[in-house]
N, C-alpha and C positions, 0 to 999 in steps of 0.2 A: 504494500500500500504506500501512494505519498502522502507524508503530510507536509503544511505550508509552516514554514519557521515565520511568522508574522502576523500584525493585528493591522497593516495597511489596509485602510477602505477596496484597495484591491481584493479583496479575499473573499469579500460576501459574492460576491461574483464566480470564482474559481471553485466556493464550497458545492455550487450545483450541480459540477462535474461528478458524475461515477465512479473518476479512478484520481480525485484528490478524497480521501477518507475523512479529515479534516486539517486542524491547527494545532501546532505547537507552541507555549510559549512557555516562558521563563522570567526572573524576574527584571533581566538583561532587556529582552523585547517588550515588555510591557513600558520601561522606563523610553527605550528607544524610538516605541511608536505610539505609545501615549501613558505620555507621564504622566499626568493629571487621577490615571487609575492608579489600581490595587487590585489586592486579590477579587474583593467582591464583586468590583465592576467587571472585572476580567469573567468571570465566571458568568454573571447576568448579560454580557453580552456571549458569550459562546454557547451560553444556551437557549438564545434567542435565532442562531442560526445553523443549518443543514451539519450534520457533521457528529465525526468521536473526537473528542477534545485532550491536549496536554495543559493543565496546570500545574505548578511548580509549588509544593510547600517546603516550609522552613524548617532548620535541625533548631532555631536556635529559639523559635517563638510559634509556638503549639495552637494559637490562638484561631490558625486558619483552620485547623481539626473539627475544634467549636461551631467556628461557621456552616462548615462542611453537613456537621449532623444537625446542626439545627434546619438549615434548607429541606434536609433528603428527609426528615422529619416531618417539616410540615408540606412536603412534598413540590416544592420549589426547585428543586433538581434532580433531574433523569440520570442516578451514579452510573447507568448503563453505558451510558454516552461519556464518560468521562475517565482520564487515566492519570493520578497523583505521581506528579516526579517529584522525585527524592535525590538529592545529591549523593553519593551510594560511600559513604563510609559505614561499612557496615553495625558497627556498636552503636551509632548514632541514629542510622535511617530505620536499621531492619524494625525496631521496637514499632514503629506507625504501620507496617504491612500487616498483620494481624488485623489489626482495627479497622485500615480501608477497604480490605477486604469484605469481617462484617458486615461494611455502609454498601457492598454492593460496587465497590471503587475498585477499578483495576490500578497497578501501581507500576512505575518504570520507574529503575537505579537508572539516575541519569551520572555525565559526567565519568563516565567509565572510560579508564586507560588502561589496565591489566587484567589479565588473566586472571588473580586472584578476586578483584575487584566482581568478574563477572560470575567464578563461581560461586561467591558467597551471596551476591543476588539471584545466582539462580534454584539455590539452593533453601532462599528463603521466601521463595514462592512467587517473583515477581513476576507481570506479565510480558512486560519487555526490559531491554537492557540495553541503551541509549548509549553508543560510541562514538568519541567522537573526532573523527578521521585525520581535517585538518591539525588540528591539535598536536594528534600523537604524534606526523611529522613534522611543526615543529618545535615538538619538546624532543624529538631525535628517536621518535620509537617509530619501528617499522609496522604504519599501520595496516598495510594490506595481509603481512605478513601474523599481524596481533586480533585483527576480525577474525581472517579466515580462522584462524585458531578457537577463536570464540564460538562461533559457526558450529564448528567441531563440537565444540563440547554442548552447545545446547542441542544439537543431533544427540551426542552418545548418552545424556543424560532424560533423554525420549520424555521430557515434560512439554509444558505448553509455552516456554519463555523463548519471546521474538527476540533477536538483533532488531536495533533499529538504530540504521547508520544516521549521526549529523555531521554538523560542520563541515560539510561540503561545499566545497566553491566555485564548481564547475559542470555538466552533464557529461564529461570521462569521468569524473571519478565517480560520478556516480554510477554510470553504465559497468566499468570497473565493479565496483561494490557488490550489483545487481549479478554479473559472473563468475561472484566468488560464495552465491548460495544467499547473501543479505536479502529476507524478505520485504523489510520496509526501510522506505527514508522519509526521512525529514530535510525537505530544500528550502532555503533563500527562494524571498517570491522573486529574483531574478532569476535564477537557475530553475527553479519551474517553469517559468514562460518559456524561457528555452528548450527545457526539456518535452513540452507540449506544442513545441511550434517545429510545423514540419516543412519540409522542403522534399519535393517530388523530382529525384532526377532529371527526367521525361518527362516532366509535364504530364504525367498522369490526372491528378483530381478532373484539370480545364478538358483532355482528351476524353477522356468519362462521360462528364457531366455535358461536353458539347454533344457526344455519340446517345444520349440518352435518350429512350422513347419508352411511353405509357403504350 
């Protein structure tokens, strides 16, 4: 599946498509495309539109937890639709997966650069495991080399925990990513429009659609 790393007015639009699932965001993108919000707004607007959602809670202030169950409580959010990132140290984040689970909340250890990083998330049940590509080259780790690895072991460990590659800056790496077995990404809405915008060697689509008859 794609989803869109962004809350640009571009997105309500892209969410209509079939093969964008929805948005990710974090505390980074909410600041960078509308500072003005927080968690609450973030969340009243992504579920005001099409789409499975990423919101980001905190290790360090519990508060967004509260909101969380008070919503799905008084039934103000669909937890179906929605997947709680966790920065993945795991003494810190695993304690919250338990409990979003209860609500109904699917969870992804985000912020993942190692191997141990991903088995201790996937081991404590998360549903995806957010890597993040750019990143690892460069902090100097071989990321194609550190997925594919990851790949591996959420195959040999036959649970239900996704890869799901970020930090992508381009449509090779991502297509890359996409032939090393990564089921889902997360792109820059500029790397999505690209990644959705085609170009026909031949002119096929114009040859088609001029040959076409009812």
């Amino acid at each position: 599946m794609i989803y869109v790393d962004s809350l640009d007015n571009k997105v309500v639009e892209l969410v209509k498509y079939p093969f964008i699932s929805g948005l990710t965001t974090n505390p980074t993108i909410v600041k960078r495309d509308k500072p003005e919000w927080g968690f609450k707004k973030t969340l009243e607007f992504l579920e005001s539109i099409p789409g499975n959602h990423f919101v980001q809670g905190s290790l360090r202030n519990d508060e967004w937890l509260k909101v969380l169950q008070d919503k799905i409580k008084h039934n103000k959010l669909d937890p179906s639709r929605f997947t709680i990132k966790l920065a993945w140290t795991p003494a810190d984040a695993g304690k919250f997966v338990l409990e979003l689970k209860k609500l109904g909340l699917k969870v992804c250890a985000t912020a993942v650069y190692t191997y141990e990083q991903c088995y201790t998330a996937i081991m404590s049940g998360v549903d995806f495991v957010a890597v993040y590509f750019d990143r690892m080259n460069k902090n100097g780790i071989n990321a194609m080399e550190t997925i594919d690895a990851m790949v591996k072991l959420t195959n040999m460990t036959g649970g239900n925990t996704r890869i799901l590659a970020a930090s992508i800056k381009s449509v090779n790496d991502a297509n890359s990513l996409l032939k090393i077995g990564v089921p889902d990404l997360t792109l820059p809405l500029d790397v999505t429009e690209k990644f959705i915008d085609v170009v026909y060697p031949q002119n096929d689509l114009d040859v088609f659609e001029n040959d076409y008859c009812l």
